[in-house]
Backbone as JSON Lines, residues from 0, in Angstrom:
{"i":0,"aa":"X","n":[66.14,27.18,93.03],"ca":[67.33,27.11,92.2],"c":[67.75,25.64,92.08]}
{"i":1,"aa":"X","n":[67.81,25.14,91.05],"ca":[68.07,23.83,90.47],"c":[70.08,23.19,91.43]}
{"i":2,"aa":"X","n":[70.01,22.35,91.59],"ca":[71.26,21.55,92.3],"c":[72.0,21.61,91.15]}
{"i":3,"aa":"X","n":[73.42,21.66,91.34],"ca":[74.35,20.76,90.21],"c":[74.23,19.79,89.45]}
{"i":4,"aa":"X","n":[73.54,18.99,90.3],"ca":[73.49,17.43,89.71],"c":[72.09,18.08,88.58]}
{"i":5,"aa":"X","n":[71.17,18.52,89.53],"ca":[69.59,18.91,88.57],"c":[70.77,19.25,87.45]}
{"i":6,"aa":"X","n":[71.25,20.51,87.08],"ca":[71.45,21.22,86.08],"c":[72.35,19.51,84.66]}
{"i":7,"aa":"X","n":[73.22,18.98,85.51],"ca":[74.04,18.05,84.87],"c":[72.73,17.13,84.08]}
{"i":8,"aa":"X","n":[71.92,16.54,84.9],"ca":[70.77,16.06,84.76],"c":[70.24,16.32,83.2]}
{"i":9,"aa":"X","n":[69.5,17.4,83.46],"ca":[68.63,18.15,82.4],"c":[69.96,19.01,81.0]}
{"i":10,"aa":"X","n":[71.02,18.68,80.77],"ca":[72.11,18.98,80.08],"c":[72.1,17.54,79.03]}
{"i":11,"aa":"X","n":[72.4,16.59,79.79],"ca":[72.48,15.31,79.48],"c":[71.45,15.03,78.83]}
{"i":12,"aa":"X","n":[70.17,15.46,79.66],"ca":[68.69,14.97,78.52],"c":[68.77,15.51,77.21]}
{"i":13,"aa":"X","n":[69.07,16.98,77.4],"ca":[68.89,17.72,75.77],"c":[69.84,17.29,74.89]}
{"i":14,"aa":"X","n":[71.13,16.86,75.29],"ca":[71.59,15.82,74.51],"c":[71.93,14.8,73.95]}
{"i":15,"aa":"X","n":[70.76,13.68,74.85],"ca":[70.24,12.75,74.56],"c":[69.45,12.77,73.59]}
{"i":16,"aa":"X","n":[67.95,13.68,73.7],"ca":[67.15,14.52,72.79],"c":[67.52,14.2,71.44]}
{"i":17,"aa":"X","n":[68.85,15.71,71.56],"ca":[69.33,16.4,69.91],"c":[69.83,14.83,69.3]}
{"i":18,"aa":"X","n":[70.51,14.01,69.92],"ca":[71.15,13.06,69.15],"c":[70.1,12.08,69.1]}
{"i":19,"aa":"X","n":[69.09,11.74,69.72],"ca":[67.13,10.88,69.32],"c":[67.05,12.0,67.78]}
{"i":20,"aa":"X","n":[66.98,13.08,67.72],"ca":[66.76,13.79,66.61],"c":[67.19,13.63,65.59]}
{"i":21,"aa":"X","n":[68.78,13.48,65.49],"ca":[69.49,13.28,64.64],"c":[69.96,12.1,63.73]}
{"i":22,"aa":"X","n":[69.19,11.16,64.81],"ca":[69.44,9.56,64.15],"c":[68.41,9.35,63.23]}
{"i":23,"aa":"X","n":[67.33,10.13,63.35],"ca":[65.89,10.12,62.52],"c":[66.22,9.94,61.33]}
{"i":24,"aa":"X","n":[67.69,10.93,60.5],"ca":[67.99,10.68,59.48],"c":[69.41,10.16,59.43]}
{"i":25,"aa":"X","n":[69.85,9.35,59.62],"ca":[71.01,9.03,60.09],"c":[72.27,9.46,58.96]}
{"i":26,"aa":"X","n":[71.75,9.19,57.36],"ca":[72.7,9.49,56.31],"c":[72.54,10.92,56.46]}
{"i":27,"aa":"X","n":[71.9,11.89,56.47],"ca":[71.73,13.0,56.29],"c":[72.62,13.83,56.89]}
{"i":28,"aa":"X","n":[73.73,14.37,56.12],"ca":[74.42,15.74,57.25],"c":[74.36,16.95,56.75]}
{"i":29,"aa":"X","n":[74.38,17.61,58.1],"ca":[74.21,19.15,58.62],"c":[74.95,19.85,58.51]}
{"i":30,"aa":"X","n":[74.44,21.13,57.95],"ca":[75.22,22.43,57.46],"c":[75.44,22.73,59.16]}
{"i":31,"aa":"X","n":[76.24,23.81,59.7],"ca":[76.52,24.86,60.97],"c":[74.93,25.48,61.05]}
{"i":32,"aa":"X","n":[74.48,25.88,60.05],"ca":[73.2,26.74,59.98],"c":[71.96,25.51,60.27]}
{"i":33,"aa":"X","n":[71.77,24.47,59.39],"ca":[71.05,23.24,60.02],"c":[70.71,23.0,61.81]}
{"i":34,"aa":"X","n":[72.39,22.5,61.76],"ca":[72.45,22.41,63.55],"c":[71.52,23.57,64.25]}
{"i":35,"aa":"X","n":[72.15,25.13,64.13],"ca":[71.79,26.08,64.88],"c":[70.06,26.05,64.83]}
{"i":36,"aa":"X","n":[69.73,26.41,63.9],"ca":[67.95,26.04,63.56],"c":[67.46,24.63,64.11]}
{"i":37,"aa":"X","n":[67.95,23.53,64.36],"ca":[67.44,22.44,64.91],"c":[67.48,22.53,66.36]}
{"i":38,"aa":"X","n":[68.53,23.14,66.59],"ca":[68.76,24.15,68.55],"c":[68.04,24.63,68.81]}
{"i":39,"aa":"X","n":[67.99,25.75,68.16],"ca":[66.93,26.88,68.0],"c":[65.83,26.09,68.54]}
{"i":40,"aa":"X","n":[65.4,25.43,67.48],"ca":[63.75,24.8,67.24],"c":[63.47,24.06,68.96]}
{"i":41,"aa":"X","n":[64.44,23.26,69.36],"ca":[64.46,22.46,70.25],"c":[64.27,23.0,71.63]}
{"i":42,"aa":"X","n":[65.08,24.11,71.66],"ca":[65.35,24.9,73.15],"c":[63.5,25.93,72.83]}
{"i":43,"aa":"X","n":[63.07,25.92,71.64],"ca":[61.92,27.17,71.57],"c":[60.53,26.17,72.14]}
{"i":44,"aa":"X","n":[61.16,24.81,71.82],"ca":[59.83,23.56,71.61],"c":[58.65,23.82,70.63]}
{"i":45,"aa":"X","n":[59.66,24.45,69.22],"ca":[58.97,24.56,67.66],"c":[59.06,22.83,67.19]}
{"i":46,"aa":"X","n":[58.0,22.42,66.37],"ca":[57.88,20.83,65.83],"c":[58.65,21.19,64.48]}
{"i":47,"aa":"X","n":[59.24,20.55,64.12],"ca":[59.82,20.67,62.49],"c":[59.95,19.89,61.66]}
């Protein structure tokens, strides 16, 4: 079973991650439905 800190840890990465993702297009913004599908994709480790 992962520590507190582990869990804080690996929280912080995926949203380090999503926002490395998001700068890719930096002008570009996201519908609610965008976001959720780019989650989706991320937490499944689908390429898009």
């Amino acid at each position: 079973m992962p520590t507190e800190n582990e869990r804080k840890d690996v929280q912080k990465a995926m949203a380090y991650d999503l926002l490395r993702i998001l700068k890719q297009e930096p002008k570009k913004a996201y519908s609610a439905e965008e976001l959720e599908k780019l989650i989706d994709a991320y937490i499944t480790g689908v390429q898009q």
